[in-house]
C-alpha positions as CSV (number, residue, x, y, z in Angstrom):
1,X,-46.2,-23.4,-41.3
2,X,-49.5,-24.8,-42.4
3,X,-50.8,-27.9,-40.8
4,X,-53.1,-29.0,-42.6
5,X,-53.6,-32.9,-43.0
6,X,-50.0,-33.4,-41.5
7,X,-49.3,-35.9,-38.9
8,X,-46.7,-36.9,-36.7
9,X,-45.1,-39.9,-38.4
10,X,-43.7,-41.3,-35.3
11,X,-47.1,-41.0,-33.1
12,X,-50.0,-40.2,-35.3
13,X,-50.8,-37.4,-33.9
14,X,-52.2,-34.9,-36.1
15,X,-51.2,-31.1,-36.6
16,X,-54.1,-30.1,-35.0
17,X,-53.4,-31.3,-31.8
18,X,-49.3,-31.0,-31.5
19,X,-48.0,-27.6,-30.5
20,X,-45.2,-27.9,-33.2
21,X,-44.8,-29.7,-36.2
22,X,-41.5,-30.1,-37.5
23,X,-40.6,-31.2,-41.1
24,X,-37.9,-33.4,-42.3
25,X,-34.9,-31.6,-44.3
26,X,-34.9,-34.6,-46.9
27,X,-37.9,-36.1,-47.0
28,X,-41.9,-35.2,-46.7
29,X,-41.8,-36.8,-43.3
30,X,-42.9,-34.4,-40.0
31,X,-42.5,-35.1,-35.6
32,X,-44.5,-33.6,-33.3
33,X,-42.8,-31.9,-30.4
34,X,-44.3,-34.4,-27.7
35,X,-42.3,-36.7,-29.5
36,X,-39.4,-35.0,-29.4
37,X,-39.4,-34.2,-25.6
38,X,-39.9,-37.9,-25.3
39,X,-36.8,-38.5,-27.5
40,X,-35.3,-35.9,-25.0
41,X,-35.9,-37.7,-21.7
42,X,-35.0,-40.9,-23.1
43,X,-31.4,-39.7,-24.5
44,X,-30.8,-37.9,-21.1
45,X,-31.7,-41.4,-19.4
46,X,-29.4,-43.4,-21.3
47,X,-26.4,-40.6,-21.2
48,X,-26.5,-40.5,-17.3
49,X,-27.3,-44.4,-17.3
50,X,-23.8,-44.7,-19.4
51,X,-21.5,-42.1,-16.9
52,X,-22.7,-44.3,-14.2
53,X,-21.5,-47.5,-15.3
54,X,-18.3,-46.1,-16.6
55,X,-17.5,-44.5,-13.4
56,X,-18.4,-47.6,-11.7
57,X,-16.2,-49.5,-13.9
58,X,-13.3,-46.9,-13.5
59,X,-14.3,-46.9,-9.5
60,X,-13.8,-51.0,-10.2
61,X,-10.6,-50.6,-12.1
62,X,-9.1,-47.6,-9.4
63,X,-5.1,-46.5,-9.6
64,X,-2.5,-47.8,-8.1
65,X,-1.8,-44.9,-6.6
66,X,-4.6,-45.7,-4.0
67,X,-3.3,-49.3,-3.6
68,X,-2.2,-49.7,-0.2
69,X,1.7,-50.1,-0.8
70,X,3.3,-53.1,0.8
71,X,5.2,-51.1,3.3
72,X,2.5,-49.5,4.3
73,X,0.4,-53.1,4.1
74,X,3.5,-54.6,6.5
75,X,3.2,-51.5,8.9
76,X,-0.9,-52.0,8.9
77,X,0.0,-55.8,10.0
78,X,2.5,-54.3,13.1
79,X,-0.2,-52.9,14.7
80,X,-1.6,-56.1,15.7
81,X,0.9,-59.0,14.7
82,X,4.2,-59.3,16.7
83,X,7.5,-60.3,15.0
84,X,7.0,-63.0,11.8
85,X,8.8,-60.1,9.5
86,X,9.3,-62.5,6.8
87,X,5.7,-63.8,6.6
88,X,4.3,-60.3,6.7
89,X,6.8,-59.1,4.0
90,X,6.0,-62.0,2.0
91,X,1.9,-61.3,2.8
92,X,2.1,-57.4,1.9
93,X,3.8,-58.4,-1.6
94,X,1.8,-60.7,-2.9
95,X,-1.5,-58.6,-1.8
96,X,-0.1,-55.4,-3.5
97,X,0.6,-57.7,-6.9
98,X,-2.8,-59.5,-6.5
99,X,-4.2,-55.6,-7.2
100,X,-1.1,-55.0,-9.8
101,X,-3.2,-58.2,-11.4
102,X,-6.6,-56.8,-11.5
103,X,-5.6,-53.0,-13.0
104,X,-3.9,-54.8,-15.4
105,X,-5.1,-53.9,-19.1
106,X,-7.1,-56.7,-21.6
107,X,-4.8,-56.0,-24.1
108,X,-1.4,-56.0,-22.2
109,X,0.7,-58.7,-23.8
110,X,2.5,-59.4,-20.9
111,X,-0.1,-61.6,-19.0
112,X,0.3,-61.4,-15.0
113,X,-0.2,-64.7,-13.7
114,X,-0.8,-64.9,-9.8
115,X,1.6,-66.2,-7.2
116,X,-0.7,-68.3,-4.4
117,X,0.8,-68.5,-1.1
118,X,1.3,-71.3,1.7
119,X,2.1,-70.3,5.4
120,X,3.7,-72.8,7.4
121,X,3.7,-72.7,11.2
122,X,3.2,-74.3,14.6
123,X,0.0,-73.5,16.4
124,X,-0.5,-70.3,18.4
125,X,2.3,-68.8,16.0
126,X,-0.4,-65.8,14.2
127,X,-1.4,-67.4,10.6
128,X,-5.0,-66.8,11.1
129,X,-4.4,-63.5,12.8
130,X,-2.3,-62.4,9.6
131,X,-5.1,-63.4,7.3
132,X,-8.0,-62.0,9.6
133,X,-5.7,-58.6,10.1
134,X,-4.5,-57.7,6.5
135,X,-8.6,-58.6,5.8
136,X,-9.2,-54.9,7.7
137,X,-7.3,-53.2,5.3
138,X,-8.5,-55.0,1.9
139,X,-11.3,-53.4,-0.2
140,X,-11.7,-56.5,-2.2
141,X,-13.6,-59.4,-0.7
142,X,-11.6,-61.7,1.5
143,X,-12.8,-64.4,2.9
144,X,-11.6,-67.6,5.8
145,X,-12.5,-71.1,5.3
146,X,-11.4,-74.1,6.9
147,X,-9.8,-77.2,5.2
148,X,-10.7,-79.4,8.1
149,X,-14.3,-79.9,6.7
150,X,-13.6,-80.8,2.8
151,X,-13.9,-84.2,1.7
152,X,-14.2,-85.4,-1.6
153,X,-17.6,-85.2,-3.8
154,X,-20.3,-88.1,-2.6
155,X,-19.2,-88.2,0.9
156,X,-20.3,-86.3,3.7
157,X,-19.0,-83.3,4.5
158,X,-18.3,-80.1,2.4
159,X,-17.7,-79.8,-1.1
160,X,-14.3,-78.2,-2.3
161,X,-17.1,-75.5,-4.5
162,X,-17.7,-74.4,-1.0
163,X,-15.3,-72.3,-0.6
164,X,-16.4,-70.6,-3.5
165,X,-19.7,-69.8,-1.9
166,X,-18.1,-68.1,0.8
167,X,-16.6,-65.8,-1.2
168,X,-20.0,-65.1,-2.8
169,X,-21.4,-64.1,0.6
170,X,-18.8,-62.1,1.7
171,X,-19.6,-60.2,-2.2
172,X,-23.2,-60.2,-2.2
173,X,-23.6,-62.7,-4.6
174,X,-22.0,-60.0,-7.2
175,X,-19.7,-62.4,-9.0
176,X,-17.4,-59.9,-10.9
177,X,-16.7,-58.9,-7.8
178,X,-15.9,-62.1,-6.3
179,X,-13.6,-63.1,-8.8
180,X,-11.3,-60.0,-7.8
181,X,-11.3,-61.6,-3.8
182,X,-8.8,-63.3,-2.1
183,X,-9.1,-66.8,0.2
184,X,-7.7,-68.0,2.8
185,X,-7.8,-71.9,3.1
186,X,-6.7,-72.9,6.8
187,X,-5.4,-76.1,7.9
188,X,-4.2,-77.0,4.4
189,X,-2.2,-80.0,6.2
190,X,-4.8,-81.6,7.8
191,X,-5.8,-83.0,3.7
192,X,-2.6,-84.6,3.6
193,X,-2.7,-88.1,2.5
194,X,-1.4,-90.4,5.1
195,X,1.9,-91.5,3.7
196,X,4.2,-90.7,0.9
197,X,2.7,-93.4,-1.4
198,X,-0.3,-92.8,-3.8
199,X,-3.4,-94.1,-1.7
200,X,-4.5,-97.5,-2.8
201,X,-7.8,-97.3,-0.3
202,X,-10.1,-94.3,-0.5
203,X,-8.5,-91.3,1.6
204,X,-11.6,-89.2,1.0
205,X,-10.5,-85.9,3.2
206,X,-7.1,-86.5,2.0
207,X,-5.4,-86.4,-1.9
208,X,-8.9,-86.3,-3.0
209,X,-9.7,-82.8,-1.8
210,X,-6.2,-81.8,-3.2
211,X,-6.7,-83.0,-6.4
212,X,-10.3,-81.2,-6.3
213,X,-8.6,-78.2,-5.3
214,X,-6.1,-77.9,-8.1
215,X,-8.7,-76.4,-10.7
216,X,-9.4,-73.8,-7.9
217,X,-5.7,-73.0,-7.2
218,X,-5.1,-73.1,-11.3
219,X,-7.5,-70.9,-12.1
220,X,-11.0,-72.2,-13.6
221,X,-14.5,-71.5,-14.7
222,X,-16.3,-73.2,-11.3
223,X,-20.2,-74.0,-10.8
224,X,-20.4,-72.9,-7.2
225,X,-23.8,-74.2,-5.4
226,X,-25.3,-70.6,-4.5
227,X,-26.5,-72.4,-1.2
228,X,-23.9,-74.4,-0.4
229,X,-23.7,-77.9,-1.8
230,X,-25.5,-81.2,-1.7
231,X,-28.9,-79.8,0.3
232,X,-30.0,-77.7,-2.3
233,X,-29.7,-80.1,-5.4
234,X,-32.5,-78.2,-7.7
235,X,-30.7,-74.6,-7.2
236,X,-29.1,-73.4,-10.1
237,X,-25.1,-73.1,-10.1
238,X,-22.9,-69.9,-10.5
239,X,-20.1,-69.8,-12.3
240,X,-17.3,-68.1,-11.3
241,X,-13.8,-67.8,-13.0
242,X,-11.5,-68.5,-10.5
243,X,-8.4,-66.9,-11.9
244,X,-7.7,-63.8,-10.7
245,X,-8.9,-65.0,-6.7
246,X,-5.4,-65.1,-5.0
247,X,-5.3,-68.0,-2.6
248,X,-3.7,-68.1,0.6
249,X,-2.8,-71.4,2.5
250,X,-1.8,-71.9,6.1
251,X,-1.4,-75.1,8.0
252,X,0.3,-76.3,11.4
253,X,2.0,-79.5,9.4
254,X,2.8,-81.2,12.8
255,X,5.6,-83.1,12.6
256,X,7.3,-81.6,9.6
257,X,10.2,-80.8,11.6
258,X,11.5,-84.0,10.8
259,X,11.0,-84.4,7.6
260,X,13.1,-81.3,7.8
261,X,15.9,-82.7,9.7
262,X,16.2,-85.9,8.0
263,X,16.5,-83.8,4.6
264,X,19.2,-81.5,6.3
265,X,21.5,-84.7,8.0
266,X,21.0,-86.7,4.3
267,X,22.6,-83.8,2.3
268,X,25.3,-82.8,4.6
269,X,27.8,-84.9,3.5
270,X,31.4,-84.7,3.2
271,X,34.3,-81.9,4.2
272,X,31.5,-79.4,4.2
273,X,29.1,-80.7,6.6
274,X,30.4,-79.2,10.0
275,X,30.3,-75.6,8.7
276,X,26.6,-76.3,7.2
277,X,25.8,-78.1,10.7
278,X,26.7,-74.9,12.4
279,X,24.6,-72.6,10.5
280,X,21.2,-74.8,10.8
281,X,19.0,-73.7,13.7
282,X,18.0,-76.5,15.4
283,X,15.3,-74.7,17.3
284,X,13.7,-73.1,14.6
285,X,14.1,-75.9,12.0
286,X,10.9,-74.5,10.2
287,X,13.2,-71.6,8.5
288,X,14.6,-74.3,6.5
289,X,11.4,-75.8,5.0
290,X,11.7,-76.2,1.3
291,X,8.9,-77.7,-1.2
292,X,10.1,-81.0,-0.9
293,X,9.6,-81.3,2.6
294,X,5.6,-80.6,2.0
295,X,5.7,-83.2,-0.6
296,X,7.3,-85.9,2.2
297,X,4.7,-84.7,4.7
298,X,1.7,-85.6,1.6
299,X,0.9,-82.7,-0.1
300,X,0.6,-83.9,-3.9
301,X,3.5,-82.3,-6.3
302,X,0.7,-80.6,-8.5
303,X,-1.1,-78.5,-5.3
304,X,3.0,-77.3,-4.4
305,X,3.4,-76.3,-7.7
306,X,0.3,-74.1,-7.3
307,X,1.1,-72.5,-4.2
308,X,4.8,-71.3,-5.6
309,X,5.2,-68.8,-2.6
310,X,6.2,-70.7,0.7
311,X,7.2,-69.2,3.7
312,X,6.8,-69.8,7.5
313,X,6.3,-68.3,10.7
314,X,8.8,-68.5,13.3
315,X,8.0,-70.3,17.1
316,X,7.1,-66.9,19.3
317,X,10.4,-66.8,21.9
318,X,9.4,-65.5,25.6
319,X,10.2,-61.6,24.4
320,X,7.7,-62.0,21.2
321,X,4.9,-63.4,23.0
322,X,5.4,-60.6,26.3
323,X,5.0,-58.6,23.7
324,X,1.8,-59.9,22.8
325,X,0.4,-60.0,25.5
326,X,0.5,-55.6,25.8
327,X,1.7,-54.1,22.6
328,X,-1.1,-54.9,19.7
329,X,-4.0,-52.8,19.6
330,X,-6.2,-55.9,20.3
331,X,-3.5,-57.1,23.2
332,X,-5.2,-59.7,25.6
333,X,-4.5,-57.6,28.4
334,X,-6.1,-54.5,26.7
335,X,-8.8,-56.4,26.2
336,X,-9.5,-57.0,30.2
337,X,-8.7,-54.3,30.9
338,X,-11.6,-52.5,28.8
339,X,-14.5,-54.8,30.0
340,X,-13.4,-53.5,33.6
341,X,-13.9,-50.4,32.6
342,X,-17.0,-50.8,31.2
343,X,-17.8,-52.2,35.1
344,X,-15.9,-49.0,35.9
345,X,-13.5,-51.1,37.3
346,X,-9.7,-50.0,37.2
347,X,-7.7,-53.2,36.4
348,X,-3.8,-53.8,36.4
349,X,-1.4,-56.1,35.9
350,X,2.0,-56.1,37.6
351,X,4.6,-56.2,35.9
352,X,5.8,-59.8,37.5
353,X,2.3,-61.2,36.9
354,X,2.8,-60.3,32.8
355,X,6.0,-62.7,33.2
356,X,4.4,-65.4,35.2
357,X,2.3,-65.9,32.4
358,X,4.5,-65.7,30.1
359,X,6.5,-68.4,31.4
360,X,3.7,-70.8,31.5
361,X,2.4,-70.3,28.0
362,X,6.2,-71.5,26.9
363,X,5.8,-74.1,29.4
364,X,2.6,-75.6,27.9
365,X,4.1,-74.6,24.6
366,X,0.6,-73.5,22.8
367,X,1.4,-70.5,21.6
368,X,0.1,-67.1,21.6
369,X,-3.6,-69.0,22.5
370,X,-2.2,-70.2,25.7
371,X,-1.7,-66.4,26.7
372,X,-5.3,-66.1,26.5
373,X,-6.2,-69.5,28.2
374,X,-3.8,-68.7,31.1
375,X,-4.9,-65.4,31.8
376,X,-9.0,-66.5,31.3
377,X,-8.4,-69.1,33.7
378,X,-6.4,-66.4,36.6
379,X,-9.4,-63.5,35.6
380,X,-12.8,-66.1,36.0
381,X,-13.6,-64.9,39.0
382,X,-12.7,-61.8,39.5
383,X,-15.0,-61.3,36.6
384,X,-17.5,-63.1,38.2
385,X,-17.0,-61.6,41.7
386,X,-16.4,-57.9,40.9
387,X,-19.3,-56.4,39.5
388,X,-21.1,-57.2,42.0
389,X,-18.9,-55.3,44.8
390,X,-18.9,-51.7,43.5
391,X,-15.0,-52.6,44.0
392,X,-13.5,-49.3,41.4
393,X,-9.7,-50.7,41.1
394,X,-8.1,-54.3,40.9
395,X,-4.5,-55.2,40.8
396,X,-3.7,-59.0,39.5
397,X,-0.1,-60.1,41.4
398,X,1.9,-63.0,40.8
399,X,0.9,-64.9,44.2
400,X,-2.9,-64.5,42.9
401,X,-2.3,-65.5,39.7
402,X,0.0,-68.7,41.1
403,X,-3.3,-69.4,43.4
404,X,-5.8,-69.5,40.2
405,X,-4.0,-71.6,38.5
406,X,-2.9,-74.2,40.5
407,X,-6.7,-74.0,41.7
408,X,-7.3,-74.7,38.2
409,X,-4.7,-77.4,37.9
410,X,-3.1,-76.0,35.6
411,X,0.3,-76.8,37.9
């Protein structure tokens, strides 16, 4: 091929100085080989730039078929909640359909809309433990805020957008990814408003922060405060689409019992209502809570109608919380028993001693959390006094455990 007075028509360079020259098939038009090695690396840059974001997007998207199933969700929970079957089976269904949500296609015409959840309970009965458990298992960001501290824009306190910024935390700030994660709002019933009525004064914890809630719950576009409200007022907002982030509520609602009751007693009227008295458990009058009953105790009718999933957690009865105290993998007693060890101290519990406290946790009736109280309160100094004796095994009775706490006061 002669070179003379050709050039490179992409670089200049002339045919002097390029290794190879090669010509156009339709046209008088020539590119140096440099060039194309350049073309080369650049092609090879952008083909393996492209495989990596569509495996990450397939990574993003996964199967189903490695979608924790909610049996197998509900047997995860076992391992360290006791008893509340129905809350569990309602918890593993609506996580397993919160993924059936995000594999959806774009174009399916049937459009999946999510089903929020509200946990009703007594204290000490495992809400929290539910959410903070089935959060081990998820591998989409989950994250536990606290309704106590909301109040309504302009006052002090936390903005509802907060919770929003949790949830970027827990993701890195990666917002696609937040968008995909679930949030659990605890004590939802402490921004009750006070009283059936519409507020006529400002109730600015109360139907305020429900009504801020609702575009949350919904599903909206959201400028979330990167830093966390009101301190930062120059930092620039995020905005994150709330509507595939699967809410989950759970609240004490003290009292609620007798909104229950009073809602049982007015509708049993007439020839039927002995057989209907018979069959309502007055000791458990949380399994007959309905959505009209959150609506007596001030949740607004919109927020209900957002959380369409209600279910509750039943009182723990003296078998459920003995079992709590040994059977979990985090059990309390398990949990002494290992920081003796690490003193190389070999601690036990008699059997006697497990009921004593078992007895007294229904007898200050605070739940699974008084198990832990009761048996901090008999163990304080033994754990104070111990590893300092080079003592190597330690058996708790019930006579010692009587003597703590009534040293305590707790009798």
């Amino acid at each position: 091929m002669a070179k003379k007075n050709i050039k490179c028509d992409f670089c200049g360079r002339p045919a002097s100085a390029a290794e190879v020259m090669i010509p156009s098939a339709v046209s008088d038009t020539y590119i140096c080989s440099d060039c194309v090695e350049q073309i080369d690396d650049l092609l090879k840059d952008y083909k393996s730039q492209t495989t990596k974001e569509n495996t990450s997007n397939a990574d993003e998207k996964g199967s189903l078929d490695k979608v924790p199933k909610p049996k197998e969700i509900n047997d995860f929970l076992n391992q360290y909640v006791i008893g509340q079957e129905d809350a569990k089976k309602y918890l593993s269904v609506a996580v397993y359909n919160h993924y059936k949500r995000l594999l959806q296609e774009n174009d399916d015409d049937v459009d999946i809309e999510k089903s929020n959840i509200i946990m009703v309970g007594s204290t000490g009965t495992g809400k929290t433990l539910l959410a903070k458990t089935i959060a081990k298992l998820l591998d989409v960001p989950f994250t536990i805020v606290d309704a106590t501290v909301l109040t309504e824009a302009g006052y002090v306190g936390e903005d509802i957008e907060s919770l929003l910024t949790r949830l970027l935390q827990v993701a890195d700030y990666d917002v696609k990814k937040a968008e995909r994660g679930i949030v659990f709002i605890d004590e939802i019933d402490k921004i009750a408003r006070k009283g059936d009525n519409p507020s006529i004064t400002r109730d600015v914890s109360g139907e305020g922060v429900q009504q801020g809630l609702l575009k949350l719950l919904e599903g909206s576009i959201v400028n979330v405060p990167p830093q966390g409200g009101r301190k930062h007022p120059e930092q620039k907002m995020i905005p994150v689409n709330t509507k595939d982030i699967l809410f989950i509520c759970g609240g004490a609602f003290d009292g609620i019992e007798k909104k229950i009751a009073q809602r049982l007693n007015t509708h049993v009227v007439g020839y039927s209502s002995s057989s209907k008295k018979e069959k309502i458990d007055r000791n458990n009058f949380l399994k007959h809570i309905a959505p009209q009953d959150l609506k007596s105790f001030g949740l607004i009718p919109e927020i209900i109608g957002r959380l369409p999933i209600l279910t509750h957690l039943d009182p723990l009865d003296r078998t459920a919380l003995r079992r709590i105290l040994t059977e979990p993998k985090n059990a309390i007693i398990k949990q002494y028993e290992r920081m003796f060890d690490m003193d190389g101290v070999k601690l036990t519990f008699q059997p006697e001693t497990l009921d004593l406290i078992v007895d007294k946790a229904i007898e200050y009736k605070l739940g699974a959390r008084g198990l832990r109280s009761i048996v901090e309160t008999i163990m304080i100094d033994p754990m104070y006094e111990l590893p300092s004796t080079g003592i190597k095994e330690f058996t708790v009775d019930p006579d010692f455990a009587l003597n703590k706490l009534e040293e305590a006061n707790f009798e």
